[in-house]
C-alpha positions as CSV (number, residue, x, y, z in Angstrom):
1,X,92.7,130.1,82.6
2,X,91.9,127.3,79.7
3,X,95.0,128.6,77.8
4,X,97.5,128.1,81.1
5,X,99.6,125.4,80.7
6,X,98.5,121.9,83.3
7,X,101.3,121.3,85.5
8,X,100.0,117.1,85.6
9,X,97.4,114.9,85.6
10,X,94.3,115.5,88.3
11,X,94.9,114.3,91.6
12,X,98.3,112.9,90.7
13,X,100.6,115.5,91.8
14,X,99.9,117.9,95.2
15,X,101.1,121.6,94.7
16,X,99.4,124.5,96.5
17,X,97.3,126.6,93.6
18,X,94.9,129.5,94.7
19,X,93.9,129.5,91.2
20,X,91.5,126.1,91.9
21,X,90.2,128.1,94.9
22,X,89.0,131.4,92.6
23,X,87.1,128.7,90.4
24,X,85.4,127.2,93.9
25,X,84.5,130.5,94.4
26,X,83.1,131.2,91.4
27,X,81.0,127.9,90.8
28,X,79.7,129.2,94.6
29,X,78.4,132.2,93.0
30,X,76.6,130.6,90.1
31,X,75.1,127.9,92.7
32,X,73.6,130.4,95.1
33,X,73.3,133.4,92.4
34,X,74.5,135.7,94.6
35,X,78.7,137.6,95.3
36,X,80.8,135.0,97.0
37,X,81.0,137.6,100.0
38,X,77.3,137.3,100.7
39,X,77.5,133.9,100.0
40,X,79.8,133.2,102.9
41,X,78.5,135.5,105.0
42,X,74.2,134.0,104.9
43,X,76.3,130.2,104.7
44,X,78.9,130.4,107.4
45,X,79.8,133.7,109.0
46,X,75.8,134.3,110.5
47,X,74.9,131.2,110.9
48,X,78.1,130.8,113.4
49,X,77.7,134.1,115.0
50,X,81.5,134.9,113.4
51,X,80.6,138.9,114.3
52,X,84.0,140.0,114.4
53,X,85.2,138.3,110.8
54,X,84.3,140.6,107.3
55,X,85.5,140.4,103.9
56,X,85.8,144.4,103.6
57,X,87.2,147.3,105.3
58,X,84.3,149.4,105.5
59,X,82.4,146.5,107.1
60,X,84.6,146.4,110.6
61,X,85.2,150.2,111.3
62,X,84.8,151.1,114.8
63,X,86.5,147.4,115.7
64,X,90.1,147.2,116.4
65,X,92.1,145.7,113.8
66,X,95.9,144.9,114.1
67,X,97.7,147.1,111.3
68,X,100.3,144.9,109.3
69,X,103.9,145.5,109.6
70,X,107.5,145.1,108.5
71,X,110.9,145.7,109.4
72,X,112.7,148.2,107.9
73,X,115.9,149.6,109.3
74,X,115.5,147.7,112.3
75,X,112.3,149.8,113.0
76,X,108.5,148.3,112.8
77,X,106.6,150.2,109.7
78,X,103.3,149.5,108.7
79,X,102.9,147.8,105.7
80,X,99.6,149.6,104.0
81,X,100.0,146.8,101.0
82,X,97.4,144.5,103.5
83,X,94.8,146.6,101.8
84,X,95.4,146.0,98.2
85,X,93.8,142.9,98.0
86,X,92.1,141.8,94.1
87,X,88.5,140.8,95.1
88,X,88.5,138.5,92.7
89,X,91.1,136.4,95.2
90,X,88.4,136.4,97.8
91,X,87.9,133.1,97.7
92,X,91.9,132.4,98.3
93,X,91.8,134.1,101.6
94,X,90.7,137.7,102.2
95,X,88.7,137.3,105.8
96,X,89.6,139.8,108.2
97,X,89.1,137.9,111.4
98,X,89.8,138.1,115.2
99,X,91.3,135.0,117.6
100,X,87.7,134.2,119.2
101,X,85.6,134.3,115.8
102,X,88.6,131.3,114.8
103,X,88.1,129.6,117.5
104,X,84.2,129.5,117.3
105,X,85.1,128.5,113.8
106,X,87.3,125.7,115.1
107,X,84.7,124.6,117.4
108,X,82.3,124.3,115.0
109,X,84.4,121.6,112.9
110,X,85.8,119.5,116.4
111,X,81.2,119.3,116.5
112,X,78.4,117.1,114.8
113,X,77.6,120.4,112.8
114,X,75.2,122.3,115.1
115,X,75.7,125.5,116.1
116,X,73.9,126.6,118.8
117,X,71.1,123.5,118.3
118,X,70.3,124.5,115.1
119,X,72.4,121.8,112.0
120,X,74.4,123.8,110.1
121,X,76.0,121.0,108.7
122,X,75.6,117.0,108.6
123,X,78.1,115.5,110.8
124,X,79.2,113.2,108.2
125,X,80.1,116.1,105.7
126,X,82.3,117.8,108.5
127,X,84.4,114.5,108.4
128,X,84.6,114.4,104.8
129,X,86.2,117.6,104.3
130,X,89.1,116.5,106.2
131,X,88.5,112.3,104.6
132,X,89.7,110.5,101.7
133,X,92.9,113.0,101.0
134,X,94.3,112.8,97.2
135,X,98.3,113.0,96.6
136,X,100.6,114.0,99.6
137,X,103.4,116.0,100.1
138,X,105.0,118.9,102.1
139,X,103.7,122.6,102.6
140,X,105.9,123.7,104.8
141,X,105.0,120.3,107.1
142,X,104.6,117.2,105.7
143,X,101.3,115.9,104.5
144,X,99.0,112.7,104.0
145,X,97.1,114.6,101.1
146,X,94.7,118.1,101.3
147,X,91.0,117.3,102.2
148,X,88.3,120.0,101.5
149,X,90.6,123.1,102.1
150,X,92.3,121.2,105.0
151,X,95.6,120.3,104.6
152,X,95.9,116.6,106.4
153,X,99.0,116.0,108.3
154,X,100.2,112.8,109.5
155,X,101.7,112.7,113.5
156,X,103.9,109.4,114.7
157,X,100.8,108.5,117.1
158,X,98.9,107.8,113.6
159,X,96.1,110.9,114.7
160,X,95.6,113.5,111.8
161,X,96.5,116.8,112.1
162,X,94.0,119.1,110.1
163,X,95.4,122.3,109.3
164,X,95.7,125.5,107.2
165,X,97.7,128.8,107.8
166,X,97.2,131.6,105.8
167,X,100.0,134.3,104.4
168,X,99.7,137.7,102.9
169,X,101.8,141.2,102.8
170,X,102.2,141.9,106.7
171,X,100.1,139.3,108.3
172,X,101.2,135.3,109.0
173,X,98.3,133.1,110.5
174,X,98.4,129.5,111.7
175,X,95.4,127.4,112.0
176,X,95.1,123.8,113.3
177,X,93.2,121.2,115.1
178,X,93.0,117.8,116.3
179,X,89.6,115.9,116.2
180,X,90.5,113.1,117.9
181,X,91.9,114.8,121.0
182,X,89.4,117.8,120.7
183,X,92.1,120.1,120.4
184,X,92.7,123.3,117.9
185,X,94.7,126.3,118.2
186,X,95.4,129.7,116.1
187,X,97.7,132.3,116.1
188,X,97.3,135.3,114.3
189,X,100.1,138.0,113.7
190,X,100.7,141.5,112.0
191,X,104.6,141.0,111.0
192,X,106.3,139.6,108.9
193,X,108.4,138.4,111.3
194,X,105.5,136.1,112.2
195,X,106.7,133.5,110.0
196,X,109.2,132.3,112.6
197,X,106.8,132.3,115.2
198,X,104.5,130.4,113.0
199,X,107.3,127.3,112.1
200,X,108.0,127.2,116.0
201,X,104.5,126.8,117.1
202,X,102.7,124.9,113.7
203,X,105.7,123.6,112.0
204,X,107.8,122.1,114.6
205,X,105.4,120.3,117.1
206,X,105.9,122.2,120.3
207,X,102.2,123.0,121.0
208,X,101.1,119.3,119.4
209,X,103.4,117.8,122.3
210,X,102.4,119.9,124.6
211,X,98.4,120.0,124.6
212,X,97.6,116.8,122.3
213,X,100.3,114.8,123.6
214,X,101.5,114.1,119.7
215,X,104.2,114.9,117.1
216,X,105.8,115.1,114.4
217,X,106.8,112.0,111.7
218,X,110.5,111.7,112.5
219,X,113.2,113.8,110.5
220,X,116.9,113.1,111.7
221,X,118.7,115.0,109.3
222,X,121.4,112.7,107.8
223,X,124.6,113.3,105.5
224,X,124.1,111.9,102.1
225,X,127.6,111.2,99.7
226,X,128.0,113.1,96.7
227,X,126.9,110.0,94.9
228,X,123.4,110.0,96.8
229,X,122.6,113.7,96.3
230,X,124.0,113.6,92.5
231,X,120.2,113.1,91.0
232,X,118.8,116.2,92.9
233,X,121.3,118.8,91.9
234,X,120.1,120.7,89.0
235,X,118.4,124.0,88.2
236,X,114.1,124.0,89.6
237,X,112.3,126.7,88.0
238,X,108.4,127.5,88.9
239,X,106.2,130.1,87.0
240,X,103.2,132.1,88.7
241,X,100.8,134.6,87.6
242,X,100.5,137.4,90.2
243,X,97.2,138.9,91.1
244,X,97.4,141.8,88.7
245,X,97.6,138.9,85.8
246,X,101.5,139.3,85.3
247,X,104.1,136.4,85.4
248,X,106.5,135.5,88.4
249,X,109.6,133.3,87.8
250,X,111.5,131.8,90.5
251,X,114.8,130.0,90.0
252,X,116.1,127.1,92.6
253,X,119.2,125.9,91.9
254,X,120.9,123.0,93.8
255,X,124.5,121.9,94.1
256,X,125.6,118.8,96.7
257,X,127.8,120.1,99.7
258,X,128.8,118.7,103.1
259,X,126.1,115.9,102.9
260,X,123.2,118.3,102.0
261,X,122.0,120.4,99.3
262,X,123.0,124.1,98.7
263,X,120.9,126.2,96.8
264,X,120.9,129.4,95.6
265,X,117.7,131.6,94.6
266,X,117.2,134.4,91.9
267,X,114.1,135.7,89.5
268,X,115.5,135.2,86.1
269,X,115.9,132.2,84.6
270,X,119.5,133.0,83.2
271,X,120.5,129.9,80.9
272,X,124.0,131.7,80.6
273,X,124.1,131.0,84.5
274,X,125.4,127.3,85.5
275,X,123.6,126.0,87.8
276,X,126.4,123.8,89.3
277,X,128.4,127.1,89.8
278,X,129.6,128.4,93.3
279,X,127.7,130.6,95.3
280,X,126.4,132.5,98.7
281,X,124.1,129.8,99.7
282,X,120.7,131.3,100.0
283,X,118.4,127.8,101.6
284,X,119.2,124.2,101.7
285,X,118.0,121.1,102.2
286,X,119.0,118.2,104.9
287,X,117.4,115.0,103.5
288,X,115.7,112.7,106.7
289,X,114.4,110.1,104.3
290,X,114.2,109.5,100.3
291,X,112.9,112.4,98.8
292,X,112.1,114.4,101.9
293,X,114.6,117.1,103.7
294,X,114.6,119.9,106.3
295,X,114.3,123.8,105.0
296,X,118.1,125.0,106.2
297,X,118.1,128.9,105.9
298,X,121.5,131.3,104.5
299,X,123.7,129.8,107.1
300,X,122.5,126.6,106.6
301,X,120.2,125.7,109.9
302,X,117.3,124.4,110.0
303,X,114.7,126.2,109.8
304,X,111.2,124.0,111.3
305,X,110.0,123.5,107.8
306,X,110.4,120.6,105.1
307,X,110.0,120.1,101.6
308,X,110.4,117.2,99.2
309,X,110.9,116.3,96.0
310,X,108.4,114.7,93.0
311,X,109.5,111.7,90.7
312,X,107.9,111.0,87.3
313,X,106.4,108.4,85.6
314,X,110.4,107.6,84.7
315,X,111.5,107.4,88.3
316,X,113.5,110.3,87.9
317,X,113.7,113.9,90.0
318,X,111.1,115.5,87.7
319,X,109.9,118.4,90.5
320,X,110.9,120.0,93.8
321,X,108.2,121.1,95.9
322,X,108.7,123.8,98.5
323,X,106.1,125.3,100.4
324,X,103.5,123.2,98.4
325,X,105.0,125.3,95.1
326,X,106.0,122.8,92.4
327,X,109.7,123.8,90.7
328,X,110.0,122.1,87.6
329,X,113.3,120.5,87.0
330,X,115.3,121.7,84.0
């Protein structure tokens, strides 16, 4: 990890990493000189009675455990990739869990940090995980900054939303909760096809209306001249390193249409390929404010989600961040 490349300075720039999570992890280990597993499990998982939520598969036979699944041909197969999961990712999320154990869980952080009378945690530390947030952004919703593993979220009523979703082959989780109205709600799903579930009820702010009584910022789409989206188009490339150690690329490239950005996606970062050219539009982007848009999907629709984009030191477009991923501009 000392020979990857720093994307910017510390705590200038937001963009979802797992990699800082794996060194948490590992700095866990040397502190309590023991696996991270047991770790968690003698910190957290006992001590809140979380009975039904286990790092490995061995560990929850005879429970019943919602296979993962995709679509293929219009027909539901099970995905069996859930399984192959590195355990040196642990830290990143590898809990297999059940609705009650996360709502114990979100109980436990809407408290003073007793569990059953017995102090777990102070009360003060359960606020500062979700306190004093560094640089903001979008991940899929927009944010005031990340907290301790929360991702803070601002509403138009000025309450934060504290949050966190989780994402792998065959299974989409949402996760969020409101301290000030003593609210918090999860939904767990086994399909990939959960993802548009997840954007409807985490997203948008549906369930935040409905049982907090909040919502979202504001985000009227609005049609911007070619002048106005000129400095965004361009080509956005990002490069990640998969769990098996390899090397991702992923290739955004933008073009001004109809008052919003089209963009098309590939893998390769083709320099024979202009990235003003014509094309099937894969996603686009509706700005609301500077800097800020709604996700549109193929036929350019929104979508639920938002992303934004990153100036530098210069003033100029220097990144586009979707999904918390930072895409450097070329």
């Amino acid at each position: 990890m000392t020979r990857l490349p720093q994307l910017n300075p510390p705590g200038t720039v937001f963009g979802y990493n797992n990699a800082g999570l794996v060194v948490a992890g590992r700095i866990l280990e040397v502190i309590t000189g023991t696996t991270y597993e047991t770790a968690v499990q003698d910190l957290l998982l006992d001590p809140l009675a979380l009975t039904h939520t286990r790092f490995f598969s061995d560990q929850i036979i005879g429970l019943n455990v919602a296979a993962a699944h995709n679509v293929v041909d219009d027909k539901a197969v099970v995905d069996t990739g859930f399984w192959h999961f590195p355990r040196s990712c642990n830290p990143t999320g590898s809990l297999i869990s059940t609705a009650r154990d996360q709502l114990r869980y979100a109980r436990f952080h809407l408290g003073d940090g007793t569990t059953d009378g017995t102090r777990l945690m102070r009360a003060n530390a359960l606020r500062a995980m979700r306190s004093n947030p560094g640089a903001g952004g979008t991940l899929q919703v927009e944010l005031t900054g990340m907290g301790v593993t929360w991702m803070l979220r601002p509403s138009a009523q000025g309450e934060t939303i504290v949050q966190h979703g989780g994402t792998w082959s065959g299974q989409r989780s949402g996760f969020f909760l409101v301290p000030t109205r003593d609210f918090a709600m999860t939904v767990l799903t086994n399909s990939e096809g959960g993802a548009r579930l997840l954007a409807d009820l985490f997203a948008d702010d549906w369930s935040l209306r409905t049982f907090a009584g909040i919502t979202n910022l504001p985000a009227t789409p609005q049609r911007l001249s070619a002048g106005e989206l000129a400095p965004y188009e361009g080509r956005y490339v990002t490069d990640q390193i998969t769990e098996t150690g390899s090397w991702e690329h992923a290739v955004i490239d933008f073009r001004g249409g109809d008052g919003h950005l089209i963009g098309t996606m590939s893998d390769t970062p083709d320099a024979s390929t202009n990235p003003g050219e014509s094309g099937a539009p894969q996603l686009g982007l509706a700005f609301y404010r500077p800097d800020y848009g709604l996700d549109l999907n193929a036929e350019l629709e929104p979508v639920g989600t938002r992303s934004d984009f990153v100036r530098g030191a210069d003033g100029r477009i220097a990144w586009f961040r979707s999904h918390g991923r930072l895409y450097r501009r070329q």
